[in-house]
C-alpha positions in Angstrom: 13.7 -4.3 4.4 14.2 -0.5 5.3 11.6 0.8 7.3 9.2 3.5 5.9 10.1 6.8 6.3 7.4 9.0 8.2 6.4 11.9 6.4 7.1 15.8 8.0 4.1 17.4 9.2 1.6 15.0 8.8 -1.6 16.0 10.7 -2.2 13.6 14.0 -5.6 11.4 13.5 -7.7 12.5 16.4 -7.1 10.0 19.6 -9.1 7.1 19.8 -10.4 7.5 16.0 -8.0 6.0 14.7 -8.0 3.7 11.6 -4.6 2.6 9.9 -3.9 0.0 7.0 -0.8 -0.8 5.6 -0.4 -2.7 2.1 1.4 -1.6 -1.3 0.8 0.9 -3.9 3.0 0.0 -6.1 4.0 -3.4 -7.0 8.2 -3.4 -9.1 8.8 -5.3 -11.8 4.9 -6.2 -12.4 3.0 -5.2 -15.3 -0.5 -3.4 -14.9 -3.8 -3.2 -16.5 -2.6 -0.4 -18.7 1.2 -2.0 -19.1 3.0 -0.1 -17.0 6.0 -1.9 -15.4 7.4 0.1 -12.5 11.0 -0.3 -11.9 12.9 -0.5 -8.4 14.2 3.0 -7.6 12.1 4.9 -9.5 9.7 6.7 -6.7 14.0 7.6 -5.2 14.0 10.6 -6.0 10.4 12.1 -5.2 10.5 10.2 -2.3 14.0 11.6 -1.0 12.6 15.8 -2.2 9.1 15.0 -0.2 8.5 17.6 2.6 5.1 18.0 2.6 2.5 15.6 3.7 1.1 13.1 1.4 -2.3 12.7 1.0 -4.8 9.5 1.6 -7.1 10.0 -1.5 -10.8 7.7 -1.8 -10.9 6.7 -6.0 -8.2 9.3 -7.0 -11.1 12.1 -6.1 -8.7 15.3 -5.1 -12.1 17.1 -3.4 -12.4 13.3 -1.3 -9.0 13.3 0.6 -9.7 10.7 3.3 -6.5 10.6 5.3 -2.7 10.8 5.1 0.2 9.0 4.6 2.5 8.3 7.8 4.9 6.3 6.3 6.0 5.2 2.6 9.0 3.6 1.6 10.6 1.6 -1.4 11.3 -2.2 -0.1 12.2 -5.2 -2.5 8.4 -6.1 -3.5 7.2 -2.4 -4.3 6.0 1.3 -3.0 4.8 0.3 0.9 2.7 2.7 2.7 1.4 3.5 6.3 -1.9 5.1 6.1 -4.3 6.6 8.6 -8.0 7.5 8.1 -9.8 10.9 9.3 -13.0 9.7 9.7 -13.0 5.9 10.2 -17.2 6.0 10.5 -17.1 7.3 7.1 -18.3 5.2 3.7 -14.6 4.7 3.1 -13.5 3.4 6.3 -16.1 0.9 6.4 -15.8 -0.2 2.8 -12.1 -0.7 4.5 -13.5 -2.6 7.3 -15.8 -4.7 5.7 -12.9 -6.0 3.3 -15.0 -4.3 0.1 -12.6 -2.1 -0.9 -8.9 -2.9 -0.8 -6.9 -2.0 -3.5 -4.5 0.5 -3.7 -3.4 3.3 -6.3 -1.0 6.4 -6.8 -1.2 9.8 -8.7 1.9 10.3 -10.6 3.4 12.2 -13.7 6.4 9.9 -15.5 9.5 11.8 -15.4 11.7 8.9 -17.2 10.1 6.4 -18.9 11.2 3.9 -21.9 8.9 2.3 -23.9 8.7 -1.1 -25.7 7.0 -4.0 -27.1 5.5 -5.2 -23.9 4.6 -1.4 -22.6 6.1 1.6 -20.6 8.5 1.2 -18.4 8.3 3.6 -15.1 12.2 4.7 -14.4 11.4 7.5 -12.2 8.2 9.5 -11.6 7.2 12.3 -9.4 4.2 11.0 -6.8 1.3 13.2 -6.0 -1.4 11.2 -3.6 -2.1 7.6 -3.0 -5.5 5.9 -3.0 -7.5 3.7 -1.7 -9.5 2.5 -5.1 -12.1 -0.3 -5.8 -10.0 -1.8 -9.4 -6.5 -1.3 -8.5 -4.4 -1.2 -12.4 -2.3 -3.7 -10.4 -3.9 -6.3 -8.9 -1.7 -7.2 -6.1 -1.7 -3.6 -5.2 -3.2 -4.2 -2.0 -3.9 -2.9 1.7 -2.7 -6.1 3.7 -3.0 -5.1 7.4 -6.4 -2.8 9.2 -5.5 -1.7 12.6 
């Protein structure tokens, strides 16, 4: 497995308040709700152009940015991220806590894509934020570790 890649500039949680999760946002080679079927290699190239830092979003909400991503990486299974809370106290780090909420999303636009008889297939795509979301479109799309 390569390790995730930590993200330039991403703003430092403040000491002591910490709250980091790691799981999958993506899941390769696994349909979804809406069937998409993300392919290996196709977050590559966004991944690779990234300099700014990506953001930890609660429900896809761009005015309810939670956090940021430390780390993100594609590994055989899917898209793995390193995540760290702002405000662990808040409704959305306790939902985390608790075990309530644990699936994982991402914000994306398609930049190649096929489509057939069993759905769109996900070549490359260009990622804007990953969330932390109630009714992940993949259901294995999962936070796996709270720390």
């Amino acid at each position: 497995m390569i390790a995730p890649a930590p993200l330039a500039h991403a703003p430092e949680p403040a000491p002591g308040n910490t709250l980091r999760f790691a799981g999958y946002a993506a899941l390769f080679d696994t349909p979804d709700a809406g069937r998409d079927t993300i392919r290996r290699g196709a977050f590559a190239h966004t991944l690779a152009a990234r300099e700014d830092p990506l953001p930890l979003l609660w429900q896809h909400r761009a005015d309810l940015r939670i956090g940021w991503i430390e780390a993100i990486s594609e590994d055989a299974r899917g898209l793995r991220v390193i995540a760290a809370l702002d405000r662990p106290e808040a409704a959305p780090g306790l939902a985390l806590k608790r075990g309530s909420v644990t699936g994982l999303s991402f914000g994306y636009r398609a930049r190649t894509s096929r489509t057939g008889p069993a759905g769109r297939e996900l070549l490359a795509v260009d990622l804007f934020e990953v969330s932390l979301v109630t009714h992940p479109m993949q259901h294995g799309a999962r936070v796996h570790l709270v720390s």
